[in-house]
LOTORSE-230803 format. One record per residue (C-alpha): residue in one letter; residue number from 1; x, y, z. Coordinates in pm, 1 decimal, always signed. Example, Ala and Ser with C-alpha at 12.3 -4.5 7.8 and 13.67 -1.06 7.14 Angstrom:
BEGIN
{node 'A', 1, {+1230.0, -450.0, +780.0}}
{node 'S', 2, {+1367.0, -106.0, +714.0}}
END
This chain:
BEGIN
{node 'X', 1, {+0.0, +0.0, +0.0}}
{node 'X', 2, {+168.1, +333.8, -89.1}}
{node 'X', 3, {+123.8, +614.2, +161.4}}
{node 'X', 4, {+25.2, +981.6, +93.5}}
{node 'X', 5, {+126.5, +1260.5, +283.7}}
{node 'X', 6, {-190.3, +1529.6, +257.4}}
{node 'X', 7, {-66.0, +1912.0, +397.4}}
{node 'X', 8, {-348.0, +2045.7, +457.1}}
{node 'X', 9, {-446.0, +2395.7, +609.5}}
{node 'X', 10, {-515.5, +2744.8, +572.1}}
{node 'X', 11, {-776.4, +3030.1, +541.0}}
{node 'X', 12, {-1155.0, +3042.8, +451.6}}
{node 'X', 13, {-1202.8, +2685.9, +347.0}}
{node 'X', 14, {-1256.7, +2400.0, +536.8}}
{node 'X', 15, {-927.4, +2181.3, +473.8}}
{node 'X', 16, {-1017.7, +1921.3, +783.4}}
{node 'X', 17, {-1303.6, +1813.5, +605.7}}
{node 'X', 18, {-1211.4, +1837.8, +266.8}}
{node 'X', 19, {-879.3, +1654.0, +326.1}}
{node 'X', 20, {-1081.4, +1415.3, +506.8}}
{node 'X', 21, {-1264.4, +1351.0, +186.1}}
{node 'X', 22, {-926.9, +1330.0, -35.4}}
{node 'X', 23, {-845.3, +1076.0, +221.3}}
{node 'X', 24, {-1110.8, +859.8, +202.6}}
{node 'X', 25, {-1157.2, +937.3, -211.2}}
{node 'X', 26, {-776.4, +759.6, -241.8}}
{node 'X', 27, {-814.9, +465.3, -4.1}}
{node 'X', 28, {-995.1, +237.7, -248.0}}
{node 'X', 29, {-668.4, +302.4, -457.8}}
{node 'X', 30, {-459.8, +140.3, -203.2}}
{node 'X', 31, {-301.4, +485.0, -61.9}}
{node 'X', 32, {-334.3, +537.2, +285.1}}
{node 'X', 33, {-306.4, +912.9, +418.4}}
{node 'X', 34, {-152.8, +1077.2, +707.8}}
{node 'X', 35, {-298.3, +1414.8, +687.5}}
{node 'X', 36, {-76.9, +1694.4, +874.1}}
{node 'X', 37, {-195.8, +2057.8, +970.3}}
{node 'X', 38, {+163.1, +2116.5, +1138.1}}
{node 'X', 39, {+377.6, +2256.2, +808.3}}
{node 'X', 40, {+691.1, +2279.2, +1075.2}}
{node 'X', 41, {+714.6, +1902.2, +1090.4}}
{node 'X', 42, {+784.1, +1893.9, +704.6}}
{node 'X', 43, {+1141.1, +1814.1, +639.3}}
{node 'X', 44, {+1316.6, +1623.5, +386.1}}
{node 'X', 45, {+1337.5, +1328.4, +633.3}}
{node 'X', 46, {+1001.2, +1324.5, +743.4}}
{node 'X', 47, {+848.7, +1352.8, +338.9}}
{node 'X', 48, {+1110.5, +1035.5, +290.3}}
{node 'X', 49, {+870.8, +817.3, +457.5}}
{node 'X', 50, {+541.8, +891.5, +193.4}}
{node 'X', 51, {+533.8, +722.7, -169.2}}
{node 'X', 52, {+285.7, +1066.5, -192.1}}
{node 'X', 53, {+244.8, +1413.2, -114.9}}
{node 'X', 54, {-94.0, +1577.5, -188.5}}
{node 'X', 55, {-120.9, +1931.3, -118.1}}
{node 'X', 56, {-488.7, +2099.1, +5.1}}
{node 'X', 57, {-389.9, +2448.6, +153.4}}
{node 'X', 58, {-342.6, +2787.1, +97.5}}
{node 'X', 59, {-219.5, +3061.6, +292.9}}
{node 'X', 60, {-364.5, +3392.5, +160.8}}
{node 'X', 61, {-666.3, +3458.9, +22.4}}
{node 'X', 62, {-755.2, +3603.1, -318.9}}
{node 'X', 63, {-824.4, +3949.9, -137.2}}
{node 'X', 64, {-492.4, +3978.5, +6.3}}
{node 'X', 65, {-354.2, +3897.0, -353.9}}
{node 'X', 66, {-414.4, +4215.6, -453.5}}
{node 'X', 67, {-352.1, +4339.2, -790.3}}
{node 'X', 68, {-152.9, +4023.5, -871.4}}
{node 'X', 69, {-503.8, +3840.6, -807.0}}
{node 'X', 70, {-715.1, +3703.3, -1127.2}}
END
């Protein structure tokens, strides 16, 4: 079974649940996710131990973008 790595976090949305969701969409694939809210435990060694990385975050929102927005 391969093993995913899901970061998940940020502003506005609801990444618990929706990484949740990516979580359980994936199992029947044979990939099992950790999901981690705690970006400071990301390290090379720590992302050696996932086959998978699967990003659901975002750390500004398309106000504080600005003029470099859509």
């Amino acid at each position: 079974m391969k093993r995913n790595l899901i970061l998940s976090g940020g502003v506005v949305h609801d990444y618990p649940r929706t990484s949740a969701m990516l979580a359980e969409i994936l199992a029947p694939a044979g990939i099992r996710s950790e999901i981690c809210e705690d970006f400071q435990r990301v390290d090379e060694g720590f992302l050696q131990d996932f086959d998978l990385v699967t990003l659901n975050c975002a750390r500004w929102t398309l106000r504080e973008l600005g003029e470099h927005g859509p």
